[in-house]
MIKOLPA-973025 format. One record per residue (C-alpha): residue number from 1; x negated, y, z. Coordinates in Angstrom, 2 decimals, decimal comma. Example, Ala and Ser with C-alpha at 12.3 -4.5 7.8 and 13.67 -1.06 7.14 Angstrom:
% residues 2
     i         u         v         w
     1    -12,30     -4,50      7,80
     2    -13,67     -1,06      7,14
***
This chain:
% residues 345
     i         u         v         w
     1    -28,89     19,78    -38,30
     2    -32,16     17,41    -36,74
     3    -32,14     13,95    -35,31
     4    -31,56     15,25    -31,78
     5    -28,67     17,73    -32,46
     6    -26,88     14,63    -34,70
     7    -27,87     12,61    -31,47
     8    -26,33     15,16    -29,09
     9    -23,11     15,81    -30,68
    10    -22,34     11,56    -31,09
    11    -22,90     10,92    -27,51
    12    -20,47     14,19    -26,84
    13    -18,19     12,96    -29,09
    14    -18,65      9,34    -27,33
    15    -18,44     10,63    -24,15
    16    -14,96     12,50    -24,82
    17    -13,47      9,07    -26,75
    18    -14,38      7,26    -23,56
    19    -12,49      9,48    -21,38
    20     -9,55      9,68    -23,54
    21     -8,92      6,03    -23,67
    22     -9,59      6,22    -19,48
    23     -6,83      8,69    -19,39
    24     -4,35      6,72    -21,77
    25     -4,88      3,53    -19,72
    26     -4,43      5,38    -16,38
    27     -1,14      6,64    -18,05
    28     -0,05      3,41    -19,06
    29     -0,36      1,79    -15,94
    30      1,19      4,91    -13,60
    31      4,24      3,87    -16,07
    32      3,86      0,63    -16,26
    33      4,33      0,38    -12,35
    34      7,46      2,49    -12,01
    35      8,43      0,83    -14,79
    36      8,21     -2,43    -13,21
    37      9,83     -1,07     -9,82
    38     12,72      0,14    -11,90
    39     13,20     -3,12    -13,48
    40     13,44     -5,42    -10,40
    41     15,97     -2,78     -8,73
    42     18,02     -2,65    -11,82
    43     18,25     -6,52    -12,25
    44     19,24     -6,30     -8,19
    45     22,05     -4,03     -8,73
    46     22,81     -6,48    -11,90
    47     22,94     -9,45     -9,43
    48     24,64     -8,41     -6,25
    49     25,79     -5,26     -7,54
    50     25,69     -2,22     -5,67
    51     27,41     -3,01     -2,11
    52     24,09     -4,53     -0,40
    53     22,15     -1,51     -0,97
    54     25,24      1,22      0,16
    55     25,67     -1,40      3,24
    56     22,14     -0,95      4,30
    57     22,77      2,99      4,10
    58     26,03      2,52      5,93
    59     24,47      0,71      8,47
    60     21,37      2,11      9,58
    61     22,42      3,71     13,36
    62     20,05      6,29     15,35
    63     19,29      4,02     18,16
    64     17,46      1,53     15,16
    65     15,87      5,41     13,64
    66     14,60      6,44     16,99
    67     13,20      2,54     17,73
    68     11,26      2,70     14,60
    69      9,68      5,84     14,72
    70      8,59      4,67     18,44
    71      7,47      1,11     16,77
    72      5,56      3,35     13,63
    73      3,53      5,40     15,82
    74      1,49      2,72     17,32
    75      1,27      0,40     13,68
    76     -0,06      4,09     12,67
    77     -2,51      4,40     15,57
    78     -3,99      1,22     14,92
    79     -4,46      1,81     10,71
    80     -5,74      5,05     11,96
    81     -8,50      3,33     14,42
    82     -8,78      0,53     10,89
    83     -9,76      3,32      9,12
    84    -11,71      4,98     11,12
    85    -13,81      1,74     11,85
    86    -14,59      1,13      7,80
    87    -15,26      4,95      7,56
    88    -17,88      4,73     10,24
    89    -19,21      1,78      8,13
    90    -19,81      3,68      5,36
    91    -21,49      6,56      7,22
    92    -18,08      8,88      6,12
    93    -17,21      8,88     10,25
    94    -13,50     10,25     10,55
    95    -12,27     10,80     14,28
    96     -9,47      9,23     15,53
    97     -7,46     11,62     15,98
    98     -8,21     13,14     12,65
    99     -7,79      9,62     11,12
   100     -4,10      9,59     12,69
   101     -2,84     12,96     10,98
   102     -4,09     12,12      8,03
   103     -2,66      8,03      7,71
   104      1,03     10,05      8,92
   105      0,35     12,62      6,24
   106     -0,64      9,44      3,23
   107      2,66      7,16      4,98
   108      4,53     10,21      4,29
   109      3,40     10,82      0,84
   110      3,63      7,37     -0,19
   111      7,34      6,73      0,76
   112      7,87     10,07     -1,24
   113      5,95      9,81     -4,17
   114      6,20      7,33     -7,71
   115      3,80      4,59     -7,13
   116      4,01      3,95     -3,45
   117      0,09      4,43     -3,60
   118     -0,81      8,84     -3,71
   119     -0,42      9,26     -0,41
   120     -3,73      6,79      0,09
   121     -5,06      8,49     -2,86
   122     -4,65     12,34     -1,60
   123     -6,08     10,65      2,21
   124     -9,24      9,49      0,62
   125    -10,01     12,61     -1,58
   126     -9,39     15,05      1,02
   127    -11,77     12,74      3,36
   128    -13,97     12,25      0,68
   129    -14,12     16,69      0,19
   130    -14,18     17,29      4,03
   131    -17,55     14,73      4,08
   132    -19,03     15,77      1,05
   133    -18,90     12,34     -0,64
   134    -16,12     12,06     -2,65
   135    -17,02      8,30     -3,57
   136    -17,39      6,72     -0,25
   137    -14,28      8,51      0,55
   138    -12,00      6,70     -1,94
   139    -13,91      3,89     -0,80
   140    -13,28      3,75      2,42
   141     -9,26      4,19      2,55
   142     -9,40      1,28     -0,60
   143    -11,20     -1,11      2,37
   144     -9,04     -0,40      4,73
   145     -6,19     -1,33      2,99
   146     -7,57     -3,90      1,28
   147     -9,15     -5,23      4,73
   148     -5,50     -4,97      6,32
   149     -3,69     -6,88      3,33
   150     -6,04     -9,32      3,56
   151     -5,40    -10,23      7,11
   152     -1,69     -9,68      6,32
   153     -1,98    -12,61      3,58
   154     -3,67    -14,63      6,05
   155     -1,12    -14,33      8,63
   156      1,55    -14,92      6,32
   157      0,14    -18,33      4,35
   158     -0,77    -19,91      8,37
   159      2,98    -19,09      8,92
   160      4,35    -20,94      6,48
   161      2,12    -23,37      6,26
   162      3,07    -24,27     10,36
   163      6,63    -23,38      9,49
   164      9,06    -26,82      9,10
   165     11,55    -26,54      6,60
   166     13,71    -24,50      5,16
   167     10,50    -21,96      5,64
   168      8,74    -23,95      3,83
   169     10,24    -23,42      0,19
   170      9,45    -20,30      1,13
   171      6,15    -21,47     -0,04
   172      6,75    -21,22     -3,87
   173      7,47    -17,66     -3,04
   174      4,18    -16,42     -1,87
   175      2,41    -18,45     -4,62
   176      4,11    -16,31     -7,16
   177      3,53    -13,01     -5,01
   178     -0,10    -13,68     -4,75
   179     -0,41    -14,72     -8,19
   180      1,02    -11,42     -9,02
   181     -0,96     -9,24     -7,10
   182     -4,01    -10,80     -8,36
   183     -2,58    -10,39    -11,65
   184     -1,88     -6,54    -11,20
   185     -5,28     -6,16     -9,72
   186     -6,94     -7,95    -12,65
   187     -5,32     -5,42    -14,66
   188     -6,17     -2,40    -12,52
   189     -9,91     -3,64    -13,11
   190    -10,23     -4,25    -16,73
   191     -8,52     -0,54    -17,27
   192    -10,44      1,11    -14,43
   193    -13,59     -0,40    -15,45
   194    -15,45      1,25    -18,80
   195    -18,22      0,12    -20,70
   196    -20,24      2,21    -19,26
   197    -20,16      1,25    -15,85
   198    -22,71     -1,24    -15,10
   199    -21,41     -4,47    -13,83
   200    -24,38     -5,23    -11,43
   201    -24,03     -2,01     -9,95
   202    -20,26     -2,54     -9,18
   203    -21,66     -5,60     -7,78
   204    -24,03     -3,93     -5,09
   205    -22,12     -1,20     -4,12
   206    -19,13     -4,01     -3,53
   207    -21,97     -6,40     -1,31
   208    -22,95     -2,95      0,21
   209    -19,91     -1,81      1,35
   210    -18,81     -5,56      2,69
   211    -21,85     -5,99      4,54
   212    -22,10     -2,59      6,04
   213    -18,64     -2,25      6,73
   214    -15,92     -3,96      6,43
   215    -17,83     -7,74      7,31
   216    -20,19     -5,81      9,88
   217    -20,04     -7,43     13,38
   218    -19,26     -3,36     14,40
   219    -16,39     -3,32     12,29
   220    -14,51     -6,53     11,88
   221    -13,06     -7,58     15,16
   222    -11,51     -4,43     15,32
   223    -10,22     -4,39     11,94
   224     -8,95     -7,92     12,36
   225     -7,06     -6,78     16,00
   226     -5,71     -3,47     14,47
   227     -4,35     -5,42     11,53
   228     -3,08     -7,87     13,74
   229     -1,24     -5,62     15,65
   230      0,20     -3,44     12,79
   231      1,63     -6,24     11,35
   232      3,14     -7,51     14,40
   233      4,51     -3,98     14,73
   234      6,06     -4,06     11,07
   235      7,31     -7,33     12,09
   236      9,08     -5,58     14,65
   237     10,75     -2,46     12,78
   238     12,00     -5,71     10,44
   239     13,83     -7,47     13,35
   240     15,55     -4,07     13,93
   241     16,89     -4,20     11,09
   242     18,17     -7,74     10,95
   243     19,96     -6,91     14,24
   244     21,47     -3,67     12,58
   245     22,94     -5,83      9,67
   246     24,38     -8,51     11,81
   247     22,36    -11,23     10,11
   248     21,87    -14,28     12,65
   249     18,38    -15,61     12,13
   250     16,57    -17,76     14,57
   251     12,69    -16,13     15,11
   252     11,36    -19,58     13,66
   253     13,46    -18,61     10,36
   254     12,93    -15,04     10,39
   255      9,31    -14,66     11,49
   256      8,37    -16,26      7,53
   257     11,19    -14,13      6,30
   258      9,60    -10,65      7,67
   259      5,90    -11,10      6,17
   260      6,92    -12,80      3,11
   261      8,86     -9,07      2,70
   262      6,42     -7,30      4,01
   263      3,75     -8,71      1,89
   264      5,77     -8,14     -1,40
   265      5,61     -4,35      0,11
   266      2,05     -4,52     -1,52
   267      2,77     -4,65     -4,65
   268      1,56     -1,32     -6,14
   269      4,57     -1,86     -8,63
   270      7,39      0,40     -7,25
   271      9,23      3,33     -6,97
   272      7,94      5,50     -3,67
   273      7,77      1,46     -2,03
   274     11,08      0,64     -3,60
   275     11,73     -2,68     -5,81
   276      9,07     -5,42     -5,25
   277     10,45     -5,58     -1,41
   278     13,77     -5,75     -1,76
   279     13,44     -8,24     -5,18
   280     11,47    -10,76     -2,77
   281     13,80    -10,41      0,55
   282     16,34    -11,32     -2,09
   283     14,61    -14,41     -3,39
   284     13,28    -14,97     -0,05
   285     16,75    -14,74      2,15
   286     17,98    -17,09     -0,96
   287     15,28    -19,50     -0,41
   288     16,19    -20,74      3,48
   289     19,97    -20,16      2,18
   290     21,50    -17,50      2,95
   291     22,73    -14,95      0,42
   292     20,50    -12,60     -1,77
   293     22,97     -9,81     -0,63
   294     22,24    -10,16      2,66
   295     18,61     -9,91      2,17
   296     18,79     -6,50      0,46
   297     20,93     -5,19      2,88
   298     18,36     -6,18      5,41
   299     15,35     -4,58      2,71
   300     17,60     -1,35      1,85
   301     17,74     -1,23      6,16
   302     14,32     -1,76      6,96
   303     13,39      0,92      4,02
   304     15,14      3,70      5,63
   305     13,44      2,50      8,81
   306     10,32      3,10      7,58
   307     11,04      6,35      5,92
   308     12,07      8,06      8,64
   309      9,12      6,99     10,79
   310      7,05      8,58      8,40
   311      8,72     12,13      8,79
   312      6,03     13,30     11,96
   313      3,67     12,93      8,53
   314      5,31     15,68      6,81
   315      5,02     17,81      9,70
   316      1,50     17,45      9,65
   317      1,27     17,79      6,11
   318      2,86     21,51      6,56
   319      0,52     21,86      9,78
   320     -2,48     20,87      7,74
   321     -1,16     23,27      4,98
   322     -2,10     26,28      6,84
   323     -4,85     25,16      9,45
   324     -6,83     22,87      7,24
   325     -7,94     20,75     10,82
   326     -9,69     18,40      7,99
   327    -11,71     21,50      6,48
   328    -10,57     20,27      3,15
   329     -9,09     21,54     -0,41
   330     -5,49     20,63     -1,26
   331     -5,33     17,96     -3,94
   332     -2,34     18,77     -6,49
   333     -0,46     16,04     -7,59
   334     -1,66     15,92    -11,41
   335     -4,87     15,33     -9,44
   336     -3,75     12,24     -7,52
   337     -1,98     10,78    -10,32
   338     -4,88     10,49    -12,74
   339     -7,26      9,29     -9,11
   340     -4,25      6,87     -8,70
   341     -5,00      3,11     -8,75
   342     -8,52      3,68     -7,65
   343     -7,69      3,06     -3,80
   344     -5,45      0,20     -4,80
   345     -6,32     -2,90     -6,83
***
């Protein structure tokens, strides 16, 4: 055997050692994140037992159903337009009403699936396909969530910084959120990242992609506006159900309440977007003092809530099935899961 073939076969073998430890890390953090989800639901039902979460079953009436599926479709419309507005960024244009089907169809998936995150995975790859850039795909559904979190965090800190107390010991709260989603994306990066991949050019295509997208004077009134308004409209599904539980909260008490929950809802560590929210509601609700049962009532509630505004996704999941609008390939789940974690940091 020569120089070259000894040459050939070590980076082969390289190359395949590389990818294993990829796939074990993946692995490890796809478990690691249901894992976690379990955990904070299981020390819930530890703490206030069982009762909170088969009240907010109990409770949940049609009128509060039919209100957020009305509430849903225009949060959806304006992530859709979000979208659509990085996309165009990074020269992966989606239409809007493609963009639409397709956020219903990732919603759907994501309050069905383990991870809370496949459905954003399965959007991006089938965008990615139908454009012929598989790359700037994933890319561009990971800045427009990113993009809308980040506005979300913003709203949320000026609200409790302006709130007066009790909202304001809801302060130590959000510290230890934050601190934990910039742990989990810390993580996310040193597994994701090999040592193969070049730092610097991690580095440009990041600068690229702000500057030509997401930061562009084209892009980022609308994506601040469309954020704005999705929140306000999650906001919204989560005074429904306060009012289905009973729960008296003034809207200068319940305003902090509703994005500090909604912001835990980030947290990529869950079951299908169980666990993180209803483990800060009920360190949240405890916080301005009220009960920790109360506030995973009101979680278990608002969960259903958005569930069932998701269903018109599933519908156009089947419809996409057979008429592949988005000109497409189907993406099987073993495929998603070992993509997953890639669209969210």
């Amino acid at each position: 055997m020569n120089q070259q073939q000894v040459t050939a076969r070590m980076t082969v073998e390289g190359n395949n050692e590389e990818i294993g430890c990829t796939a074990i890390s993946r692995s490890i953090w796809t478990w690691a994140r249901l894992a976690g989800g379990a955990a904070i639901l299981a020390v819930l039902v530890w703490r206030v037992g069982a009762g909170p979460f088969v009240d907010g079953l109990r409770l949940t009436t049609a009128w509060a159903l039919a209100a957020a599926v009305a509430i849903t479709s225009l949060t959806t419309l304006c992530c859709a337009w979000r979208w659509s507005l990085v996309a165009g960024g990074l020269g992966v244009d989606v239409p809007l009403r493609t963009a639409v089907s397709a956020y219903y169809r990732s919603l759907f998936l994501n309050s069905m699936l383990p991870g809370g995150v496949l459905g954003d995975v399965h959007r991006g790859v089938l965008h990615g396909r139908a454009v012929g850039d598989l790359g700037r795909g994933l890319r561009s559904v990971a800045w427009e969530r990113a993009s809308g979190q980040a506005v979300q965090a913003v709203l949320t800190v000026a609200v409790l910084l302006l709130s007066a107390p009790p909202a304001g010991s809801l302060r130590l709260v959000v510290a230890w959120m934050v601190a934990a989603v910039a742990g989990v994306a810390l993580v996310v990066v040193l597994l994701r990242l090999s040592p193969g991949r070049l730092p610097t050019r991690v580095a440009r295509t990041v600068t690229s992609d702000l500057l030509g997208s997401v930061l562009s004077l084209r892009a980022w009134p609308g994506i601040v506006l469309a954020s704005t308004v999705a929140v306000m409209g999650h906001i919204a599904v989560f005074v429904v159900a306060v009012q289905v539980t009973g729960t008296e909260l003034p809207l200068g008490r319940l305003l902090p309440l509703a994005l500090v929950v909604l912001l835990a809802s980030a947290v990529p560590a869950n079951i299908a977007g169980w666990g993180p929210r209803e483990g800060a509601a009920a360190w949240a609700f405890g916080a301005v003092g009220l009960s920790a049962a109360e506030g995973v009532t009101v979680a278990v509630v608002y969960g259903v809530l958005a569930l069932v505004a998701t269903l018109p996704g599933a519908v156009m999941l089947v419809a996409g099935r057979g008429r592949r609008r988005d000109g497409a390939c189907e993406l099987t789940g073993a495929q998603a899961e070992r993509i997953g974690g890639v669209v969210h940091a």
